[in-house]
BALUMFI-501858 format. One record per residue (C-alpha): x, y, z; residue in one letter. Coordinates in steps of 0.02 Angstrom, whole numbers, plus 32768, in hexadecimal, padded with zeros to 4 digits. Layout:
// residues N
+------+------+------+-------+
!   c1 !   c2 !   c3 ! bator !
+------+------+------+-------+
!    X !    Y !    Z !     A !
...
+------+------+------+-------+
END
This chain:
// residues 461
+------+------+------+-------+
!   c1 !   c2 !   c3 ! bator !
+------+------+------+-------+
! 8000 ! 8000 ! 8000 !     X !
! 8031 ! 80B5 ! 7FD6 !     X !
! 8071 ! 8127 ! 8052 !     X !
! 7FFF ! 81CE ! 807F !     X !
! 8090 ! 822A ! 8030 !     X !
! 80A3 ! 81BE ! 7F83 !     X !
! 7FD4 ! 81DD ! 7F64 !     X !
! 7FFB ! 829A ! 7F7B !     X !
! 8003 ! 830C ! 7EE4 !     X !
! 80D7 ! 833A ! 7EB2 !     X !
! 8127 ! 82DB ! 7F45 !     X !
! 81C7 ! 826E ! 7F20 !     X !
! 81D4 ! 81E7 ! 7F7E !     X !
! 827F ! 81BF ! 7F46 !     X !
! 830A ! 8247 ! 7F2D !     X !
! 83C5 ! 8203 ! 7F41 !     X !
! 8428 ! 82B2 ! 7EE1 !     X !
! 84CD ! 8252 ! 7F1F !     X !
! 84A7 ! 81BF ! 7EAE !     X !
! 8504 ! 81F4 ! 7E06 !     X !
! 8492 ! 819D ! 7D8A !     X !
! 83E7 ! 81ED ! 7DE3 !     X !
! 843A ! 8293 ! 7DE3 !     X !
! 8450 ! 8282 ! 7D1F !     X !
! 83BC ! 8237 ! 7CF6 !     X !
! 8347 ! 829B ! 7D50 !     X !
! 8381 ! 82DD ! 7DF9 !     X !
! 83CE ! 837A ! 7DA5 !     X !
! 8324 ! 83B7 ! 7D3D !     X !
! 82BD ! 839C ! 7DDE !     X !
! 833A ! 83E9 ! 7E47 !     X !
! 8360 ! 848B ! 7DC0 !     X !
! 829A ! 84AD ! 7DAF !     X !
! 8281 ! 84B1 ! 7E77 !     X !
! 831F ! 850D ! 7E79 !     X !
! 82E2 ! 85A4 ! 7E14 !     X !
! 8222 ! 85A3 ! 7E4B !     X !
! 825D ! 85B4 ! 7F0B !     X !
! 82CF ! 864C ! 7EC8 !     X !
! 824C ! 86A3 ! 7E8C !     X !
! 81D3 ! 8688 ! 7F1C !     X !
! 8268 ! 86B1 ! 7F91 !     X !
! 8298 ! 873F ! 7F2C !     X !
! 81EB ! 879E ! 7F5C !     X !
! 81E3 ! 874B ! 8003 !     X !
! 8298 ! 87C7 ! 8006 !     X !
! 8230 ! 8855 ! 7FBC !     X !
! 81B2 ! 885D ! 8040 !     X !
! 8222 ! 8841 ! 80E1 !     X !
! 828D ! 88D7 ! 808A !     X !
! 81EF ! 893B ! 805E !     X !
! 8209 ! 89C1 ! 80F8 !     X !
! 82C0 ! 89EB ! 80DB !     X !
! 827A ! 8A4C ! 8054 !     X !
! 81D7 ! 8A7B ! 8089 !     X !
! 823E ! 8ADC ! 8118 !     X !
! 828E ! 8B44 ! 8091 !     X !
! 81C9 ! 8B8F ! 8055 !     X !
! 81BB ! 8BB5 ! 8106 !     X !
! 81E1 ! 8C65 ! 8107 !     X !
! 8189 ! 8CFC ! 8140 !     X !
! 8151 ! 8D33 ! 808F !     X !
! 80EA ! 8C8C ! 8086 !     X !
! 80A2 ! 8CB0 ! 8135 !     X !
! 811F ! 8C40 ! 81A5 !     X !
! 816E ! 8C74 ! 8242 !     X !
! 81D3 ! 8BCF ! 823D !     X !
! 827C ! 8BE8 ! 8294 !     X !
! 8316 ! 8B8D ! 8270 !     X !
! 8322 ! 8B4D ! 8300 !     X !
! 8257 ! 8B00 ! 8300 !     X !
! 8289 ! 8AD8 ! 823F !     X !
! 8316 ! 8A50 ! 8296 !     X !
! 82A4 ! 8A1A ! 830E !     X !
! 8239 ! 89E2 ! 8283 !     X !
! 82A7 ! 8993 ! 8222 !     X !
! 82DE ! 8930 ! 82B7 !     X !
! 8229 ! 88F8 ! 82DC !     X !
! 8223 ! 88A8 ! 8223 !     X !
! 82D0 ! 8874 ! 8242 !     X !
! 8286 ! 8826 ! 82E2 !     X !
! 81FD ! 87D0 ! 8292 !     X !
! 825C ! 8797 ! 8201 !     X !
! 82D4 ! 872F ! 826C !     X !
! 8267 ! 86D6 ! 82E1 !     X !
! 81EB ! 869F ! 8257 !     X !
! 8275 ! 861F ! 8206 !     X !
! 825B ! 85BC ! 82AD !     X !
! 81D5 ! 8595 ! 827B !     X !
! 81D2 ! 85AE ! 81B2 !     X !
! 8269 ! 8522 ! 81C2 !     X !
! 8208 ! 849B ! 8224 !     X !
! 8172 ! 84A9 ! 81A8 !     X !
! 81D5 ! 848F ! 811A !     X !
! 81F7 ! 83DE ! 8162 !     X !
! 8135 ! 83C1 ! 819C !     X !
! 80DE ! 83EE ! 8101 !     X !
! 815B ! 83F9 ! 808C !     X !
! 81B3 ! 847A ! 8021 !     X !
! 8147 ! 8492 ! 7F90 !     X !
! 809E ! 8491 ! 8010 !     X !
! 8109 ! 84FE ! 8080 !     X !
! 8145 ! 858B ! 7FF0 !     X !
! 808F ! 8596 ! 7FC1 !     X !
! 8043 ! 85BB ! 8049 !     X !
! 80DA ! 8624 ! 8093 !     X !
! 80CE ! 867F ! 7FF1 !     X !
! 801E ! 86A3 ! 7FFD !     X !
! 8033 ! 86E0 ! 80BA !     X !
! 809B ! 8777 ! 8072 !     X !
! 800A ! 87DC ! 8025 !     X !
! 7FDA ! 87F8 ! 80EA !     X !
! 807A ! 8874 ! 80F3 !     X !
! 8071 ! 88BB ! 8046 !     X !
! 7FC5 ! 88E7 ! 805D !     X !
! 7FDA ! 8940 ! 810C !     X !
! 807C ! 89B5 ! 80D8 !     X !
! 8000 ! 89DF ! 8042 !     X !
! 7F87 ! 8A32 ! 80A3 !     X !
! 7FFC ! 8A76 ! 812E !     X !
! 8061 ! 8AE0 ! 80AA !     X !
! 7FC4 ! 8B3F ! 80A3 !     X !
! 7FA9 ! 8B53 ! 814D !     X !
! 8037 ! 8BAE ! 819A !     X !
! 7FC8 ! 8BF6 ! 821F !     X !
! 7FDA ! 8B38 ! 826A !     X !
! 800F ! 8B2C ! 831C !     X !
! 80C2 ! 8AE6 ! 8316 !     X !
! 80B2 ! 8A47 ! 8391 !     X !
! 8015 ! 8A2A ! 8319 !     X !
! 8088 ! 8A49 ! 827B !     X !
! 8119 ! 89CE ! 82C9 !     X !
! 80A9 ! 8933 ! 82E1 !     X !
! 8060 ! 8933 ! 8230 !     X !
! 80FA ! 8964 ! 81E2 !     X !
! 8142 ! 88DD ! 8231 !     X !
! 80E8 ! 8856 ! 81E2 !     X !
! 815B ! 8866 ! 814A !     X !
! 81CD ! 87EE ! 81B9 !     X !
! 8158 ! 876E ! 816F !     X !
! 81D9 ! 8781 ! 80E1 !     X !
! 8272 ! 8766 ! 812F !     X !
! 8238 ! 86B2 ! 816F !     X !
! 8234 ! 8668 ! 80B0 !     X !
! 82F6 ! 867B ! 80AD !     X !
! 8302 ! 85E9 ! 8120 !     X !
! 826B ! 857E ! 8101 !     X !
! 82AF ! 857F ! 8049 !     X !
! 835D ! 8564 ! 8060 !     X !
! 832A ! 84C7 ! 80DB !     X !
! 82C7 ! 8495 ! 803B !     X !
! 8367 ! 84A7 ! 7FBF !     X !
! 83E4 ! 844E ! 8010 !     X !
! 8385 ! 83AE ! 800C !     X !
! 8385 ! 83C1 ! 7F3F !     X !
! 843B ! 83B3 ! 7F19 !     X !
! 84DB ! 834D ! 7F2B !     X !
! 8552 ! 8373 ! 7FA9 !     X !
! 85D3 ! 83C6 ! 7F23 !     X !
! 8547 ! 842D ! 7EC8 !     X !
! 84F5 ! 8486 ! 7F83 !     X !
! 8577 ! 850A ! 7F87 !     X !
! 8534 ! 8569 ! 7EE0 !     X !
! 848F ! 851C ! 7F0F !     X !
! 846E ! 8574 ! 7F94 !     X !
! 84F9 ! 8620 ! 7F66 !     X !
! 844D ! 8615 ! 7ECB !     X !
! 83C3 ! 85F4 ! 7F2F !     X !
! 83F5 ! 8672 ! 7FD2 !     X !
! 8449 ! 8706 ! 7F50 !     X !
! 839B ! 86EC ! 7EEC !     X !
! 8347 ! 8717 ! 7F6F !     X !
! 83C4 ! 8798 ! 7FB7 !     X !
! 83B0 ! 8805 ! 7F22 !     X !
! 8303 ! 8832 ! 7F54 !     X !
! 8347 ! 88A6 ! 7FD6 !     X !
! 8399 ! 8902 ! 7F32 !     X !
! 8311 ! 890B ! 7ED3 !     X !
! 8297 ! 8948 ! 7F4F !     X !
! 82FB ! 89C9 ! 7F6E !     X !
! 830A ! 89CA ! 7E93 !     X !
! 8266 ! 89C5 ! 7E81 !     X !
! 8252 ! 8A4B ! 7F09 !     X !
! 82BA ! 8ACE ! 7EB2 !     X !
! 8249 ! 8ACB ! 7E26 !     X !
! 81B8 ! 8AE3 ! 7E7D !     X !
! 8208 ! 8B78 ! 7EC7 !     X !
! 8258 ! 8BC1 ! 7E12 !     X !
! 81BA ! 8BA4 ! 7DCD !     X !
! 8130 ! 8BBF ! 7E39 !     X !
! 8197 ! 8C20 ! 7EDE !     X !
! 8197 ! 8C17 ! 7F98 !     X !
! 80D3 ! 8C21 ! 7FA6 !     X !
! 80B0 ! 8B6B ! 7F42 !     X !
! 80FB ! 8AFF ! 7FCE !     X !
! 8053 ! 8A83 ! 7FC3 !     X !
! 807D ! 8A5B ! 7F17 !     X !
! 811A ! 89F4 ! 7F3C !     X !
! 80BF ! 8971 ! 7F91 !     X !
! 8032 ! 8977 ! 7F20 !     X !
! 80B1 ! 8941 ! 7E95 !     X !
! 80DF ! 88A8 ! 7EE9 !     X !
! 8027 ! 886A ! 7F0B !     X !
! 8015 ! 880D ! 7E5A !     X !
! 80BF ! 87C8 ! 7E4C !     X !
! 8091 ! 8772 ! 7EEE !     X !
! 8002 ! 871D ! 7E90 !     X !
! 8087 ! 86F2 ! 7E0F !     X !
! 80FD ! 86A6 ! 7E8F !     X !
! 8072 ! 862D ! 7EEA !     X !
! 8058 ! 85EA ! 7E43 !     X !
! 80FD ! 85D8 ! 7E11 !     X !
! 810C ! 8568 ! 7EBE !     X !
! 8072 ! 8516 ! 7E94 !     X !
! 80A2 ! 84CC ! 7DE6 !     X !
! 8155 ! 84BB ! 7DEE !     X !
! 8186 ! 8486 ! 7E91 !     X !
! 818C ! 83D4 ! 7EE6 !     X !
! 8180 ! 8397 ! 7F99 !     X !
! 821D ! 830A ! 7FD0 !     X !
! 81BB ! 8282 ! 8042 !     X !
! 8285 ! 8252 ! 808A !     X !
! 829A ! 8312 ! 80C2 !     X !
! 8205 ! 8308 ! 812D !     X !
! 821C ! 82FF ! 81F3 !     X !
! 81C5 ! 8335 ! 829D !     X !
! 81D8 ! 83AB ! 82F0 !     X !
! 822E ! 8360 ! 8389 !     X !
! 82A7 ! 8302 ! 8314 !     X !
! 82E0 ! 83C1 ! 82AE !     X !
! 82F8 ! 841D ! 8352 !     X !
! 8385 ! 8387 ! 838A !     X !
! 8403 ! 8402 ! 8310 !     X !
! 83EE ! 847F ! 8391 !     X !
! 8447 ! 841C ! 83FD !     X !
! 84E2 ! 840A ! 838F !     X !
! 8579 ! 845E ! 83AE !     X !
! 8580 ! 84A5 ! 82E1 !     X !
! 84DF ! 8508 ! 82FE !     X !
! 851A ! 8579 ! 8390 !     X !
! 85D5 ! 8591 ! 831E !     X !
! 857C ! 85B5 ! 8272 !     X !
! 84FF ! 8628 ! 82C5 !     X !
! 8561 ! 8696 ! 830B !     X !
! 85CA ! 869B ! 826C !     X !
! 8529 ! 86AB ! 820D !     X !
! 8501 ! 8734 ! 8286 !     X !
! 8595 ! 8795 ! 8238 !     X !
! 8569 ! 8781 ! 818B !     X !
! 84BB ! 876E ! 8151 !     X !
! 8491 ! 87C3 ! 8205 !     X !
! 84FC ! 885D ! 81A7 !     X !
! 84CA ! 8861 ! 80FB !     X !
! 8414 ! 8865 ! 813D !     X !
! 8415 ! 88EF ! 81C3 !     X !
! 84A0 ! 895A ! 8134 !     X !
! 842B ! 893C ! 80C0 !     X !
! 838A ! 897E ! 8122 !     X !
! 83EC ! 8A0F ! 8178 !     X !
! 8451 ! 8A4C ! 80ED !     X !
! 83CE ! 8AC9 ! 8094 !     X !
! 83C4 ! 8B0E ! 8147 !     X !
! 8473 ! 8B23 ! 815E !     X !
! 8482 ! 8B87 ! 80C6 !     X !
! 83F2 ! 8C03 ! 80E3 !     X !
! 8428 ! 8C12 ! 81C0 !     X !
! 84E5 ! 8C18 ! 81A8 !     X !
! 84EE ! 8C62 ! 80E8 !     X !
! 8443 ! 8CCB ! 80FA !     X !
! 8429 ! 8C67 ! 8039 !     X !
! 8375 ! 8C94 ! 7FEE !     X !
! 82F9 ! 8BF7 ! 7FE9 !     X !
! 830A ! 8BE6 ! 7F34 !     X !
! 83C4 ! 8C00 ! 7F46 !     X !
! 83D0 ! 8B75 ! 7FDB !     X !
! 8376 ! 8AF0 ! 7F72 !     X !
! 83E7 ! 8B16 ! 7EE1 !     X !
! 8473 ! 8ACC ! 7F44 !     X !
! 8437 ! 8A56 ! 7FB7 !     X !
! 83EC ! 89C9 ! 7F58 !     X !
! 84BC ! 89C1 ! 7F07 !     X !
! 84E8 ! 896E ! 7FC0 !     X !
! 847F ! 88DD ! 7FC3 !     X !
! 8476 ! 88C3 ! 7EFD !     X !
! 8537 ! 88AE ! 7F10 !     X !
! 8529 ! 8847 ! 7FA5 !     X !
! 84A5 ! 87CE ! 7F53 !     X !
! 84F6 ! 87AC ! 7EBF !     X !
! 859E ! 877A ! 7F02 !     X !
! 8553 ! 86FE ! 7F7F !     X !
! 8549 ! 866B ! 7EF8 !     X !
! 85FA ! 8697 ! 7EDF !     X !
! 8616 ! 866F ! 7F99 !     X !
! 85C8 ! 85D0 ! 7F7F !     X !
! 862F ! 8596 ! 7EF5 !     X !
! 86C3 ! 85D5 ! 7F26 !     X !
! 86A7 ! 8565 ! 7FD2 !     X !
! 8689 ! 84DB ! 7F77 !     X !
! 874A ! 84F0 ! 7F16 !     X !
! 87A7 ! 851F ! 7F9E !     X !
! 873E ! 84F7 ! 8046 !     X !
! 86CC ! 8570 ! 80A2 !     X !
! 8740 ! 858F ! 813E !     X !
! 87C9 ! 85E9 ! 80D1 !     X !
! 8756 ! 8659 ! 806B !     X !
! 86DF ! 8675 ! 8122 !     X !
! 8790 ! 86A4 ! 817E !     X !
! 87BE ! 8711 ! 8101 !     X !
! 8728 ! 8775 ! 80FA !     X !
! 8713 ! 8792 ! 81A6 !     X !
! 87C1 ! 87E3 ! 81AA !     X !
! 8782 ! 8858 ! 8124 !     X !
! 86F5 ! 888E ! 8162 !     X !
! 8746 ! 88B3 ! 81FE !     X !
! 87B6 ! 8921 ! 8199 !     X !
! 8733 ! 897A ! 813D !     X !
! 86C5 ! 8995 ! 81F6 !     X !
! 8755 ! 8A01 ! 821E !     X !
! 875B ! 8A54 ! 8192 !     X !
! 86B5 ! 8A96 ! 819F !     X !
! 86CD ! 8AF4 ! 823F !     X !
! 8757 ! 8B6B ! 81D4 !     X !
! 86DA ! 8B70 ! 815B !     X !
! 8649 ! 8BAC ! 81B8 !     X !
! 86B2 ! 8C2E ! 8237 !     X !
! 86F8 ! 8C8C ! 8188 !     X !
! 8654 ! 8C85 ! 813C !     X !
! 867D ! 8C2D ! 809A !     X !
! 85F9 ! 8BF8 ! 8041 !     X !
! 867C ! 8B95 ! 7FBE !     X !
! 86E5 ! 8B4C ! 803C !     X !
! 863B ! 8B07 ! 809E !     X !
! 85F4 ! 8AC5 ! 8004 !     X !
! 86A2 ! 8A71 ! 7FD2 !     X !
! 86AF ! 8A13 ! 807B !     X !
! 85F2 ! 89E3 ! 8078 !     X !
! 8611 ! 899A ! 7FC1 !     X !
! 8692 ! 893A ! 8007 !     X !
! 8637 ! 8908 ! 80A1 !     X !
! 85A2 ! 88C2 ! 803D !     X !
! 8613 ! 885F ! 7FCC !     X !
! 866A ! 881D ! 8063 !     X !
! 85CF ! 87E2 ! 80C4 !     X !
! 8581 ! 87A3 ! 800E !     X !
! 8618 ! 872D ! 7FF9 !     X !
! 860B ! 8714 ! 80AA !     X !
! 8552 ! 86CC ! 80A2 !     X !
! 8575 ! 8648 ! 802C !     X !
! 8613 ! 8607 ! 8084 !     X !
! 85CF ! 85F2 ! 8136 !     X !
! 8536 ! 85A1 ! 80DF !     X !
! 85B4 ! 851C ! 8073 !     X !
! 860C ! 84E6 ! 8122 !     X !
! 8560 ! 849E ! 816C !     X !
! 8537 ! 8415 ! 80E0 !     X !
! 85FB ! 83F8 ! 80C2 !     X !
! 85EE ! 83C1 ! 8175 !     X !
! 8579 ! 8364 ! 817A !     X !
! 85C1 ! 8317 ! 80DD !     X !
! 864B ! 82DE ! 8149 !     X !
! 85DB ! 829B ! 81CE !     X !
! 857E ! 8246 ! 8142 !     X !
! 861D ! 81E7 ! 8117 !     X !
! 864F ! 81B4 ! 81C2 !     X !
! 85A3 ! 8155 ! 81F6 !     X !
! 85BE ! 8103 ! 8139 !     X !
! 8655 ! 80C9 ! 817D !     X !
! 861C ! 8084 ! 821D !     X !
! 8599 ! 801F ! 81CA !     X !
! 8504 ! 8086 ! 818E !     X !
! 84B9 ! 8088 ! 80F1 !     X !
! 84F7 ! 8128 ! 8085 !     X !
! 8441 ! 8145 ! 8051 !     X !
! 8416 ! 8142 ! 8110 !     X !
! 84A7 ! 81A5 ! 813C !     X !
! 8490 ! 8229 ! 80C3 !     X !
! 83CC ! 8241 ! 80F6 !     X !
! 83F1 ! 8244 ! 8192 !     X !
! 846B ! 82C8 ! 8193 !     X !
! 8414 ! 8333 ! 8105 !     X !
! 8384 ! 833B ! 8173 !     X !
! 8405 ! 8385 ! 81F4 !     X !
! 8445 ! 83FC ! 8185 !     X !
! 839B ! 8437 ! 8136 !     X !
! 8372 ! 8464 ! 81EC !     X !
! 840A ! 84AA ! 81FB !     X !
! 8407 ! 851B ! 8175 !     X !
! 8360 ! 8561 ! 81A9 !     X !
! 8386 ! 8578 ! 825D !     X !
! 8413 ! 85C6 ! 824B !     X !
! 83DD ! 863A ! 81CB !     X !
! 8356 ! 867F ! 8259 !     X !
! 83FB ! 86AB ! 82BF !     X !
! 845D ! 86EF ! 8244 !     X !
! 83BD ! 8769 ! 8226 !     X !
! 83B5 ! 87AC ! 82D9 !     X !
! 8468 ! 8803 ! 82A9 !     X !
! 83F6 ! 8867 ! 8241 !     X !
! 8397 ! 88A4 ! 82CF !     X !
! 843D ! 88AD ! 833B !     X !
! 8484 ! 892C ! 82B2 !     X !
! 83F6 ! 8996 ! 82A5 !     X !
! 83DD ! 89AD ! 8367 !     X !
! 848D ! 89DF ! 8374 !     X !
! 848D ! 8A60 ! 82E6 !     X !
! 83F9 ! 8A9F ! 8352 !     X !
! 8438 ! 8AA4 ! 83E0 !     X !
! 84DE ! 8AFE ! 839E !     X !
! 846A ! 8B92 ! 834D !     X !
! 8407 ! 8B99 ! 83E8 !     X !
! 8496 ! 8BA5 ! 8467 !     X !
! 8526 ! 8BE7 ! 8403 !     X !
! 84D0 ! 8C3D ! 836D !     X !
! 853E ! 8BDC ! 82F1 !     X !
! 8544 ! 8B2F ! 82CD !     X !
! 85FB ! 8B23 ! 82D0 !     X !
! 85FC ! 8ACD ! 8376 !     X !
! 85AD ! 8A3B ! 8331 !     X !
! 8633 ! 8A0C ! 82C7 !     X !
! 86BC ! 89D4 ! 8332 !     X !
! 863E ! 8950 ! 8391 !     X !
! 8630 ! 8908 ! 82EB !     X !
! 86E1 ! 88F6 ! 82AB !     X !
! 86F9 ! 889B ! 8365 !     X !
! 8677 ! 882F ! 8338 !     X !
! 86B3 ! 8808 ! 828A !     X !
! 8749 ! 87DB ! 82DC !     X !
! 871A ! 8765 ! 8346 !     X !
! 86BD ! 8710 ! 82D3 !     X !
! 875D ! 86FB ! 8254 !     X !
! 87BB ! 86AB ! 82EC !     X !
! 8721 ! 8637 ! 8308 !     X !
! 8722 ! 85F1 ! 8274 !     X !
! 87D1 ! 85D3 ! 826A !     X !
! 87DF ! 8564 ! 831F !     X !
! 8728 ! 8509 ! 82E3 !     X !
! 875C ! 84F1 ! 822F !     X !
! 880C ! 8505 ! 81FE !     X !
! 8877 ! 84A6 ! 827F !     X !
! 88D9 ! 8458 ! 81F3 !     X !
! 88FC ! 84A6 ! 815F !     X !
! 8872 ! 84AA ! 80EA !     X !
! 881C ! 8432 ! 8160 !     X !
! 87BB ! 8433 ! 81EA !     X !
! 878F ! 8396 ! 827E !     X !
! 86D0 ! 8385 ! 8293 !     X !
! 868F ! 8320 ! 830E !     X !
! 8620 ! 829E ! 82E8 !     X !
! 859A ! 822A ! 8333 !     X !
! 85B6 ! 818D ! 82E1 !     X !
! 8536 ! 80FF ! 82F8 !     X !
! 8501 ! 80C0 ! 8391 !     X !
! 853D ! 8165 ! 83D7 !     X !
! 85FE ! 8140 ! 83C1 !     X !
! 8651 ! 81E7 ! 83C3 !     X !
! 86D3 ! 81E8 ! 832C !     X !
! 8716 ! 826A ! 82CD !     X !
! 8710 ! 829D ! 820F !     X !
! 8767 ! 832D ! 81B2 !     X !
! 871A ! 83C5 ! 812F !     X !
! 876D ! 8449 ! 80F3 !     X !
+------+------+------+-------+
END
């Protein structure tokens, strides 16, 4: 008799991406067509949770706002906020229902947010702890990232996740670009008063994107588990290391990305229209070189490129501070450039290091008698939840960054003081990574849990 999940509609019951001759013969057109539908549907999910850090830019007295830049952080940290504890539990339904059932319905969930900044653009007379809780349900968007990257790494072969998932996280990445893109046209075109017609935009390509899911993505019966059994990663010793370096990167590029436009118009007095000009630049950079992180991890092993970037964007924090006390908008926007590229390449090497070990791991309970195709569901499951879980970390540094630019205009006037916390921060992280992952060259020891529960001990680079 049938299983429940081989009656449903577009679940594969068997999916083995390791297995050369299925990955040839049809592994690599199912996985490719999931790959690009969950871009798109992640891409938007991107849009939505980014929606505000340009909404706060047609927030100006001349459109009937008296939004300060200080309340205009707090708001982005509240979506910041939101964002990061939804891919809890965004991750764990991705393994209960599936990731095609999941994007759908996680999809349609984001007209709620779209909708609401829609008709609060044209009600600046709003009370602001009114205006923060609405607003705030464009975090809704920031819990796709993880639900669909738990969803992804099930698809491919160990050797093909880096780019994988550098594709499927800088797809979806982008949309904090081309908000903002999309966002300087509104205001060229239409100016500071047409706020409401951003999110209005974005309502029908929603539409488009649940039926995108609908047709072209597939559910994997082996990638489903309870709840009890996905929240056992929390428990492993990788989660607490790659969040906090996850913390540094994505937790950056997210909380830049939101707070930049603001920067520009508290500490360079930049027009709105001027802001947006050169804010969505940041995270566009930042997006695109993430799937260069990936594949560059999977040539010469995440720890080395992960290392190096945290050293230069430890460099570059300091650089700002200069930057900001002479008042130079070039030399600002230089370092930022750099800063964005740096926590884009970042992204996609911290992500390669958590399937590469559990690759390893993988390996050693083959050699201590398990069956590879056990092994490898086992620990893809792992790593899936992984992925997720740690993504809803990494996204609280986005609420981290934005508090502390707040708090360094409130106190200090300047957010100058901000910096050096940072480039401490980056630091740490850089030697982190080197004690977890690099204690040989080019190779790091990972513990293991062979099985039976014999401790052993395999290597990744």
């Amino acid at each position: 008799m049938r299983s429940a999940a081989e009656r449903r509609p577009r679940w594969i019951t068997r999916w083995d991406p390791e297995d050369p001759v299925f990955w040839e013969e049809s592994g690599f057109g199912v996985a490719g067509r999931n790959l690009w539908a969950s871009v798109v549907t992640e891409h938007l999910g991107f849009c939505v949770w980014s929606l505000w850090s340009v909404l706060v830019l047609f927030m100006t007295p001349e459109a009937g706002f008296a939004t300060t830049a200080e309340q205009k952080f707090l708001l982005l940290s509240a979506v910041a906020l939101v964002g990061a504890v939804l891919r809890v539990p965004y991750t764990l339904a991705t393994g209960l229902v599936g990731g095609r059932t999941w994007t759908v319905v996680s999809g349609a969930l984001l007209v709620v947010p779209t909708a609401a900044a829609a008709v609060l653009m044209t009600r600046p007379d709003t009370p602001f702890p009114v205006f923060l809780v609405l607003a705030a349900t464009a975090g809704l968007g920031g819990g796709n990232f993880s639900s669909s990257m738990a969803n992804i790494n099930h698809f491919f072969p160990e050797h093909h996740k880096g780019l994988a998932l550098g594709l499927n996280a800088g797809g979806g990445n982008i949309g904090v670009a081309t908000v903002q893109f999309v966002g300087l046209a509104v205001l060229a075109v239409v100016g500071v008063h047409a706020g409401a017609y951003l999110p209005l935009l974005y309502l029908p390509l929603l539409v488009a994107a649940v039926w995108v899911a609908w047709h072209f993505m597939d559910n994997l019966a082996p990638a489903r588990a309870r709840v009890r059994d996905q929240l056992r990663a929390v428990g492993e010793r990788h989660f607490w290391i790659l969040s906090l370096l996850y913390l540094g990167t994505f937790g950056s590029f997210i909380g830049f990305g939101f707070a930049f436009g603001v920067l520009l118009q508290s500490e360079f007095g930049r027009q709105p229209l001027e802001a947006a000009s050169i804010a969505f630049l940041g995270p566009a950079v930042g997006s695109l070189v993430r799937p260069f992180g990936g594949w560059l991890a999977d040539r010469v092993g995440g720890a080395r490129v992960t290392v190096f970037c945290f050293l230069g964007m430890t460099a570059a924090s300091l650089l700002v501070v200069p930057a900001l006390a002479w008042s130079s908008l070039s030399a600002f926007i230089t370092v930022f450039a750099v800063l964005f590229v740096l926590t884009g390449l970042c992204n996609g090497s911290t992500y390669k290091i958590i399937p590469a070990v559990y690759a390893a791991r993988a390996r050693d309970l083959v050699d201590r008698g398990a069956s590879p195709e056990w092994a490898r569901a086992e620990t893809n499951r792992t790593s899936g939840v992984l992925l997720g879980l740690i993504g809803a970390v990494g996204a609280l540094g986005g609420v981290v960054v934005n508090l502390a630019l707040r708090e360094s205009l409130a106190r200090m006037d300047s957010a100058v003081w901000a910096f050096a916390p940072f480039a401490a921060f980056y630091l740490l992280c850089a030697l982190v990574t080197g004690a977890a992952y690099r204690r040989r060259p080019g190779r790091a020891s990972v513990p293991v849990r062979g099985v039976g529960g014999v401790r052993a001990s395999a290597s990744v680079r």
